[in-house]
N, C-alpha and C positions, 0 to 999 in steps of 0.2 A: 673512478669507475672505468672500468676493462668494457671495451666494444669489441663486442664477437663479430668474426667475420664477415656474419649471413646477416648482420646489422650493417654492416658497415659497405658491403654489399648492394643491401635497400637503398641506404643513402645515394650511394654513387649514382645508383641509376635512377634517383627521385620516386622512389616508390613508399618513404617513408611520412608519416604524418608529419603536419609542422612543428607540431611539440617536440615530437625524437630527432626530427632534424637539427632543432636548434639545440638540443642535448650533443649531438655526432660533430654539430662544429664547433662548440666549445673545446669538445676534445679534442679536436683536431689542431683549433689553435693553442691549446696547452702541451702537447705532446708532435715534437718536431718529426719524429720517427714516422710516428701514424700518418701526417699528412706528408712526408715523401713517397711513402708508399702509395698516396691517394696521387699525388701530381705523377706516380710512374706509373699510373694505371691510364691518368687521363692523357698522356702524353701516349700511349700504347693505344687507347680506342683513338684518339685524333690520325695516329701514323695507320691503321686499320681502314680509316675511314678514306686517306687521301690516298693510299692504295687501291680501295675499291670501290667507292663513290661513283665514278666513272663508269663501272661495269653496270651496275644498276639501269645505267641510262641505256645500254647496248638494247638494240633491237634478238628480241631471241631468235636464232636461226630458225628457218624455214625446216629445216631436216629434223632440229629436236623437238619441233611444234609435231611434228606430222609421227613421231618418236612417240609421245607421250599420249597422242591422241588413240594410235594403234594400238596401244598400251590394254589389257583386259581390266576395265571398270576394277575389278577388285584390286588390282596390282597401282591404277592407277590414284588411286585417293594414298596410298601411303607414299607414292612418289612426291604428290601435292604436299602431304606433313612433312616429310622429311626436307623438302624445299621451302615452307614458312618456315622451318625451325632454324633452317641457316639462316633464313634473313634476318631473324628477329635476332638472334644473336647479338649480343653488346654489352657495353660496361663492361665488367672488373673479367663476363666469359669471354668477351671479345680480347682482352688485354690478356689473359692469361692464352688464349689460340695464337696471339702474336707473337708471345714471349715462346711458346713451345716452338714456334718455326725458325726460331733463334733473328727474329729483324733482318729478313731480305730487303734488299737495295727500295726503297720507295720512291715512286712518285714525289716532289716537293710539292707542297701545297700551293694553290692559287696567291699569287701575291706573296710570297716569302720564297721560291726559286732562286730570283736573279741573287739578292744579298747572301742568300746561305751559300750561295755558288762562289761569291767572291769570296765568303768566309772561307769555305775549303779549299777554293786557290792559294789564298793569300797561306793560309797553312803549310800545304805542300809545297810551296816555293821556298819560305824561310824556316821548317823545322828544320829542314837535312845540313841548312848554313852552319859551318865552323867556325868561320874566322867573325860573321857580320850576322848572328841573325837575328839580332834588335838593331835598330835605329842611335838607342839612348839606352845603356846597358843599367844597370843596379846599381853599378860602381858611378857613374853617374846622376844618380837622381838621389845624391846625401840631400839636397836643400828641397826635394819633393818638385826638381824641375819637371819630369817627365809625368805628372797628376795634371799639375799647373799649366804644362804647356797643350797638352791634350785634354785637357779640358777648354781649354781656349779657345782651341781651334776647331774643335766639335759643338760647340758652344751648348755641351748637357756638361752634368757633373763624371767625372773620371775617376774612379779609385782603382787603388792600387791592392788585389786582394789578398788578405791571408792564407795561404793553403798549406800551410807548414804542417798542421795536423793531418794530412790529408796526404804530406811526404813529398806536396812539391814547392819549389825554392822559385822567387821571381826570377828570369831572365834579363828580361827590360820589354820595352814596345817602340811603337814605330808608328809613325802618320800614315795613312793608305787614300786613295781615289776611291769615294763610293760613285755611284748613279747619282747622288744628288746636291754632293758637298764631300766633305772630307770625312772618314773615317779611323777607326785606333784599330790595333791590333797589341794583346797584349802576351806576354810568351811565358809559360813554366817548363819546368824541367824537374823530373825526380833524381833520387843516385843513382839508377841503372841509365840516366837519360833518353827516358820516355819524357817527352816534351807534348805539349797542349796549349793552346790559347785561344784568347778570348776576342771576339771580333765585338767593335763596338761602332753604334750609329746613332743617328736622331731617326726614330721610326718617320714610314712614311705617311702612316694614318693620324689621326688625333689622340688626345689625350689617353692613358692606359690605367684600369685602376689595378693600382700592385695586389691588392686583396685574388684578384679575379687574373693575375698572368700565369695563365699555366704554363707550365712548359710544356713542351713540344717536342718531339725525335724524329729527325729524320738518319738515313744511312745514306752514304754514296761510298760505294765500295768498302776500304777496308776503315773508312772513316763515319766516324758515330758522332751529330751535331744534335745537342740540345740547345733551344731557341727559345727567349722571350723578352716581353717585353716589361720594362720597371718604371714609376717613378709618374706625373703626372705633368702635364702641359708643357711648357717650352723646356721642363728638368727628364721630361720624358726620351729613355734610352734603351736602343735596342740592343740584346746580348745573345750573341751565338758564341758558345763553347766546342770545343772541335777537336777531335783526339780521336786517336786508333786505339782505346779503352778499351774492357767490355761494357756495358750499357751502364750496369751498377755502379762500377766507377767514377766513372763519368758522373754520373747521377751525381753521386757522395762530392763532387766537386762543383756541379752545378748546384746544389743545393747551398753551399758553404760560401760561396758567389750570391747568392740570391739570397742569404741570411745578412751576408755583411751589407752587402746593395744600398738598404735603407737604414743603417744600424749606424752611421758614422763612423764607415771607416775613412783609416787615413786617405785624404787624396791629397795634404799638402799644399792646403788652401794656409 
């Protein structure tokens, strides 16, 4: 059964009965497609929301109060609609307003700033390396040392992902300093060498259930980070993806990451 948009729509924003809802997420989890597009909508209202969450709180100036009051009664009630109508705004309309603005630079959200920061450091420091920029190259890790040792040391599980469909080839990785222990980073490359990688941690909250990790988008400049979390209790790991992609990309790699995640891929255990 094919879910029409203005369905699938309802759902997003829980507007749907509980019978059609649990109709929309079966499908969801039968068809991978459908819910990438659902987690790139929810990663688009989250990146909307830590954009302007903040402004909500602002006190309104003194000048545009005194604006609206001078306003002629008839002129003024449609300023009023037209100002609920932007607030209320959200879900799949909020995501699609983001998408049209093409993802200005955001805000990082509360509590995910500092690691996504050292994700995109750690990025721009080792993509541009020629000679060094893994630790422990591909040509090294025939016996799965570099799963095995990075998983070690991070003490969550480490795999090593497939993205060959997707047209990039592993590089290798490297051990990093988080804030609170040790960190991975891991590196691809395509054949025009557009390179991307994968920062990995033990989150700093508790348990995550993988049903419910959405992912997340942030930008910093010319760099596009999709962010979450996998996996449950001390196996529980955090993943930020990081590339100068377009969003879609990216996505298509983040998604193929978060497929294999929990599916047994190789780490060479």
């Amino acid at each position: 059964m094919d879910i029409d948009a203005t369905t699938l729509n309802s759902w997003f924003d829980g507007e749907l009965p509980p019978e059609q809802a649990a109709t929309v997420e079966a499908q969801l989890r039968e068809q991978p497609d459908l819910a990438a597009r659902v987690r790139l909508w929810r990663a688009d209202r989250d990146a909307l929301r830590a954009q302007l969450d903040a402004v909500l709180l602002e006190p309104v100036p003194p000048r545009l109060t005194r604006t609206v009051w001078q306003t002629p009664a008839r002129w003024r009630v449609g300023l009023w609609a037209a100002g609920l109508a932007l607030f209320v705004l959200g879900g799949a309309t909020g995501a699609t307003l983001l998408a049209s603005l093409n993802a200005p630079q955001l805000a990082l959200q509360a509590g995910s700033g500092e690691w996504l920061q050292r994700a995109a450091v750690a990025h721009a420091i080792y993509v541009p390396e020629k000679r060094h920029p893994v630790e422990v190259s591909v040509e090294q890790n025939q016996d799965g040392h570099l799963a095995r040792w990075l998983t070690k040391r991070l003490d969550v599980p480490v795999k090593l992902f497939d993205l060959n469909p997707q047209g990039f080839d592993l590089v290798g990785g490297r051990l990093l300093p988080d804030a609170r222990g040790p960190s991975a980073q891991l590196m691809y490359q395509n054949a025009s060498g557009q390179r991307v990688t994968v920062y990995l941690r033990k989150p700093d909250t508790g348990p995550a259930d993988p049903a419910t990790a959405a992912f997340r988008y942030e930008r910093q400049g010319e760099l596009g980070l999709f962010y979450w979390v996998e996996g449950q209790g001390a196996a529980a790991t955090g993943y930020a993806l990081v590339g100068s992609l377009p969003r879609e990309q990216l996505l298509a790699l983040a998604e193929a990451i978060y497929q294999q995640g929990g599916a047994g891929a190789s780490n060479g255990k």
